[in-house]
N, C-alpha and C positions, 0 to 999 in steps of 0.2 A: 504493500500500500504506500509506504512512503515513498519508495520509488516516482511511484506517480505522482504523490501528493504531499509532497515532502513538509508542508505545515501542518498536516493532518492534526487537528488538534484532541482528539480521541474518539472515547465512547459516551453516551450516558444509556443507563441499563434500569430494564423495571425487569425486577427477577420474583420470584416466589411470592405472585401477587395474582391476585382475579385470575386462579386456572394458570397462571403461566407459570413455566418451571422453571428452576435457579438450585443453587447449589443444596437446600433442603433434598431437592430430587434425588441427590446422590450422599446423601450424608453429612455433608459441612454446611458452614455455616458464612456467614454475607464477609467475614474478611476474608475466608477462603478463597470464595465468588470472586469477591475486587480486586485482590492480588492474583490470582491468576490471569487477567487482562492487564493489568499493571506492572506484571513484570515486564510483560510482553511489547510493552508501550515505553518502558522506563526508556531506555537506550533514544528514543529519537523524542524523546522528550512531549509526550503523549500522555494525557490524564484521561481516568475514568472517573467521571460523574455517575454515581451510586445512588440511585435514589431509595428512599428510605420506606414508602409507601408499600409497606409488609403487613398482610394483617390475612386473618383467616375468613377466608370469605363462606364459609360451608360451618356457617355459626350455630348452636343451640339458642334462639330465641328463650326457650323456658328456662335457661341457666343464668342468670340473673347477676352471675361474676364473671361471664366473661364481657367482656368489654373492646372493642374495634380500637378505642381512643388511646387503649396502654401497647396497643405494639408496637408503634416506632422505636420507642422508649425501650420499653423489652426486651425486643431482638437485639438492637446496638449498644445499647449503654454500656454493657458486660463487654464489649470488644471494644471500647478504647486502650488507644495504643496497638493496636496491631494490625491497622489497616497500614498500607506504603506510604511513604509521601505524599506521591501522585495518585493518588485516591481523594475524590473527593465526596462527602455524603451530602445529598443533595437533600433536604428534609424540606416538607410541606409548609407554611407558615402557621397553618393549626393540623390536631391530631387527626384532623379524621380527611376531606373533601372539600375544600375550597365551599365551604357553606358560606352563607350569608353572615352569619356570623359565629365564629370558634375560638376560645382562649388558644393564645400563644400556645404553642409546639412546647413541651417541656425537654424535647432532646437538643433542641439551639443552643449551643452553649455551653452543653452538658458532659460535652468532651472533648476537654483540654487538650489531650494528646492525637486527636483528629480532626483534619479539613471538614470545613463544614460550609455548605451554602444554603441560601433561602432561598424555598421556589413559591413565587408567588403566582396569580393565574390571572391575567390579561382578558382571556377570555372568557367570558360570561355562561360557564356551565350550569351553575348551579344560579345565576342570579341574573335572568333573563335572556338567556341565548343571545343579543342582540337585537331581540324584537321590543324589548323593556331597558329604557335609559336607566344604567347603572354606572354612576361616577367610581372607583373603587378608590381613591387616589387616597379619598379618608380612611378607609377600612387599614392603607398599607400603612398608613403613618401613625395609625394607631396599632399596629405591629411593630413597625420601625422604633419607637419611643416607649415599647411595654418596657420594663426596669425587669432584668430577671433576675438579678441580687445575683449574679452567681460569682463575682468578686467582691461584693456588697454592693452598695448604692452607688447610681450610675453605671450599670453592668447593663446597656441598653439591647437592642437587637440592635438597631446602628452603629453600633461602638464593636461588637462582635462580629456584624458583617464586615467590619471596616479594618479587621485583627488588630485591635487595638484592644481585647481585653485577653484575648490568647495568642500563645505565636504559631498562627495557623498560617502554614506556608501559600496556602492557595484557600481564599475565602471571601464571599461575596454574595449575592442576590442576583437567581436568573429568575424568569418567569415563564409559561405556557402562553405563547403569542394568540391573537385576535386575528391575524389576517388569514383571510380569505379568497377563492377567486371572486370573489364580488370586484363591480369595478371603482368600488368608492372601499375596497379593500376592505371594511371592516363590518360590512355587512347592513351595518345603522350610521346615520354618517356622526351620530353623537357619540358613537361607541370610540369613533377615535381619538377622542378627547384621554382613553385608557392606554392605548398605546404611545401616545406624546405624554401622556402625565406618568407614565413607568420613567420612558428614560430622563424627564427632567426630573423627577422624584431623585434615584438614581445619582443622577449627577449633583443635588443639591438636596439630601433630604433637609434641611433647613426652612427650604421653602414651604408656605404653608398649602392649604389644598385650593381654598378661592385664588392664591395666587397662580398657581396652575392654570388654573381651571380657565383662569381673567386672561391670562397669555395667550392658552389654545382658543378659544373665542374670537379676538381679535385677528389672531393671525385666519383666522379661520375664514371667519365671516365680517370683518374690516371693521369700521370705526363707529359703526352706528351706533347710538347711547344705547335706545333703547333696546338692540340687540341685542348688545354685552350685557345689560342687565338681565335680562330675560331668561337668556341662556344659561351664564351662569348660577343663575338662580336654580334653574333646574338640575343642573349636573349637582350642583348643592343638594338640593333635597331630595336625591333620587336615589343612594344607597336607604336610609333612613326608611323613605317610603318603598322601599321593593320588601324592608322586611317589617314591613309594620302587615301591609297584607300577605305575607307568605309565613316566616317562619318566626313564633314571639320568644323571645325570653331567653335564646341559646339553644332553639332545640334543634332546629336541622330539616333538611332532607324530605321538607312536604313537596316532593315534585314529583312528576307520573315516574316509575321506573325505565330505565333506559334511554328517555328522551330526555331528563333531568328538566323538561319542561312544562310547565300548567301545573295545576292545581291536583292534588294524591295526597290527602292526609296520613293516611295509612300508608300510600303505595310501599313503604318499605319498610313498615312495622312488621314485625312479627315472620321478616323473615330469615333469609341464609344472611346476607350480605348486614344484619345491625337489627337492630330496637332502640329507638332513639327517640319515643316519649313514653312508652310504659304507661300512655291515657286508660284510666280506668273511673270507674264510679265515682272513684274515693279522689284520686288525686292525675295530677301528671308530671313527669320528669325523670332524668335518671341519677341514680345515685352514686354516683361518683367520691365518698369521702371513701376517708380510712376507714372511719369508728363503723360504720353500716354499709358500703358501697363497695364497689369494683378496688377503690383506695388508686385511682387515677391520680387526685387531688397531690398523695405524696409523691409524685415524680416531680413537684416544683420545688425549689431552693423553701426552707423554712418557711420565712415570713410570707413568702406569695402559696404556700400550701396552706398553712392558716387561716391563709386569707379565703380562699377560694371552698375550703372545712366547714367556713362558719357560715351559717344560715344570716345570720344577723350580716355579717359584712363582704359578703359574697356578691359581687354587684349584680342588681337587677338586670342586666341584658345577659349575664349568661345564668342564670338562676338556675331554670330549668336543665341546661348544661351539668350541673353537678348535683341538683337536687333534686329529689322527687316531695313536691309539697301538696297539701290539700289545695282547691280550686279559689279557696276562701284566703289563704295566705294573705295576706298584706302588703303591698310592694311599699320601696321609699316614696312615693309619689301618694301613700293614702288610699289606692283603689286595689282591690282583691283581684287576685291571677287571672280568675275567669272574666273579670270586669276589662282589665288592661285587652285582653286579647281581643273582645269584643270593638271596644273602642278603637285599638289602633289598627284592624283590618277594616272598620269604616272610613279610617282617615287615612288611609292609604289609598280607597277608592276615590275617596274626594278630591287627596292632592290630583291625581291623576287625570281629573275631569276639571281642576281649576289650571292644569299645567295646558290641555285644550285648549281652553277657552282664550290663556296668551299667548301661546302657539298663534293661534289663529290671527294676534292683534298684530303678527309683522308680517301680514303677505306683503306684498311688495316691498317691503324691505330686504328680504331675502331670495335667491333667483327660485325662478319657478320649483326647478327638478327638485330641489334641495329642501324647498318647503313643501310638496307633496308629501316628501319620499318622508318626512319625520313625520308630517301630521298622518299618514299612513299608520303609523309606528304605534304612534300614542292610541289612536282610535284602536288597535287592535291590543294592548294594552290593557286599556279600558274595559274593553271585554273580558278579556281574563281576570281583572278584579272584580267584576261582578262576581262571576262564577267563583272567584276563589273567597270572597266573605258571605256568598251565599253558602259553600260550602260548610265553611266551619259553623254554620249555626244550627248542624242537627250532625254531629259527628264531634267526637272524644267528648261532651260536654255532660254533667251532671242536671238535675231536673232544679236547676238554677235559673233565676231572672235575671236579664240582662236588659239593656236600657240605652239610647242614645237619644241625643238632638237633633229630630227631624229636619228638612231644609227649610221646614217654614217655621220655625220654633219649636215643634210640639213634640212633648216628650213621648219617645216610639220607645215601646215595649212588647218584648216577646217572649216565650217561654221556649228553651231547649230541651232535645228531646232526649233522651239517654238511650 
């Protein structure tokens, strides 16, 4: 190979993962796997990118300790230091699927004596294919800035991608690209606000996300006030609103099986591949401590496994992520678990039909093709929120009242059905 291609800069490998076979197939184990392509490679100066995405997909549902979210962690932790130089492990930015929302990876970090990179996801699998505006630019940077205490404070992921908290010879942040053969490349022309906001992220995590976001705008679509406002306004509020109607609280993966698209409460409860709300009569969530759960929670450095332990200060957006609590629970915000859900899959419909309606305030300000092709996007959008809050209101829910503000005032109330 080098022959021909004499910069060949190596491999990246998804081994012993969804059916695929890797060195478990023959009895060893993932440094075995990397250093036998890494010897191979040393000589012309050649790295394997390993990625860490190990988990058992041919699950017991009814086993209630195993857990999808402790194998990264699992498999490698115990093999630092014996991967080669040029091995690099390429770890997911959370434990499970690029979901909408997942606490940091607890294996970033976690070995000092191995290369390590962050892979983050550009493309919109789990958070609207491209048919639904999803800015991600915040989701990274509140990745990039978690604190993982693992040399105390200020032990950041930015400071660890950047080998400045370990001496990791080869260490950095790649991502799962968004381009397409579309001819606006990214399928939504809003989507490519994801792909310019990685690499200036990238080059400057400093920067914040409206700054981003205010760049690719302009450059984009030029100088018009009210464009820039408009627009960024949306790419602003549209991580937020993807998961206020899809997934609340930390929990994951309400999307059809296989197409990781539309609205499947269940689609992936209770089966091989995970159980990721455990909704029943009584409560929902999964339990992730030590003291009662899978004991995921202790893969994090002390103070952030504490954290993450306690009911009391476990932040409400991954709640349901580590906890299984009654429907009635109390969030910081004063309204009960079934209450919050209800409420933010209506306002995730709304923003999406008030993001319409100023869409529509700049035709002529933006060229034809360009304002179709998004207001295309949104209208079909729309629809899918419909269907995904009509959804949730007779499915995982307890024989609980729930309640919102109609659009003309008036207080709408309905009863779920169990």
């Amino acid at each position: 190979m080098y022959r021909y291609i004499p910069d060949f800069g190596g491999f990246v490998v998804k081994a012993d993962s969804e059916n695929r076979p890797g060195p478990f197939t023959y009895g060893r184990d993932h440094a075995d796997g990397a250093n036998m392509l890494a010897a191979a490679l040393e000589p012309y100066g050649g790295l394997v990118l390993w990625r860490c995405f190990v988990y058992n997909c041919h699950q017991d549902w009814r086993d209630r300790t195993t857990d999808r979210a402790r194998a990264a962690y699992d498999h490698f932790k115990p093999l630092d230091g014996r991967f080669m130089d040029n091995v690099v492990l390429q770890i997911k930015n959370g434990p499970m699927d690029f979901q909408v929302r997942e606490p940091v990876s607890p294996l970033f970090g976690a070995m000092e004596k191995t290369n390590q990179i962050m892979e983050f996801q550009i493309t919109q699998e789990y958070t609207g294919h491209q048919i639904d505006v999803c800015y991600l630019v915040p989701q990274w940077k509140e990745v990039l800035e978690f604190d993982t205490r693992i040399q105390g404070e200020g032990s950041t992921i930015k400071e660890i991608a950047a080998g400045r908290i370990h001496p990791y010879k080869h260490c950095g942040i790649t991502a799962v690209s968004n381009i397409g053969d579309d001819d606006n490349w990214t399928g939504h022309h809003l989507a490519q606000a994801n792909l310019y906001g990685y690499g200036r992220l990238l080059w400057n995590p400093e920067l914040t996300s409206e700054e981003i976001a205010g760049e690719w705008v302009r450059l984009t679509f030029g100088q018009d006030p009210a464009v820039i406002e408009t627009v960024t306004e949306m790419l602003m509020e549209s991580w937020p609103a993807y998961e206020k109607y899809t997934s609340p609280l930390g929990i994951g993966w309400m999307v059809r099986p296989h197409i990781h698209y539309g609205v499947d409460v269940d689609g992936y409860e209770y089966s091989q591949w995970g159980t990721y709300h455990f909704a029943d009569r009584n409560g929902i969530g999964v339990d992730r401590t030590v003291a009662t759960g899978t004991g995921y929670a202790g893969q994090y450095v002390r103070a952030n496994a504490e954290m993450y332990e306690s009911l009391d200060r476990c932040p409400d957006e991954l709640l349901l992520f580590f906890h299984h609590v009654p429907y009635t629970h109390r969030l910081r915000s004063g309204k009960t678990v079934i209450q919050h859900i209800y409420d933010t899959h209506f306002e995730g419909v709304e923003q999406v039909e008030r993001w319409i309606e100023r869409w529509k305030s700049l035709e002529g300000r933006i060229d034809g093709a360009r304002f179709r092709h998004i207001g295309h996007r949104l209208e079909k959008r729309a629809g899918q929120c419909e269907a995904v809050a009509g959804c949730h209101q007779y499915v995982l829910l307890p024989q609980i009242r729930y309640s919102r503000r109609g659009e003309e005032g008036h207080l709408c109330v309905a009863e779920a059905i169990l």
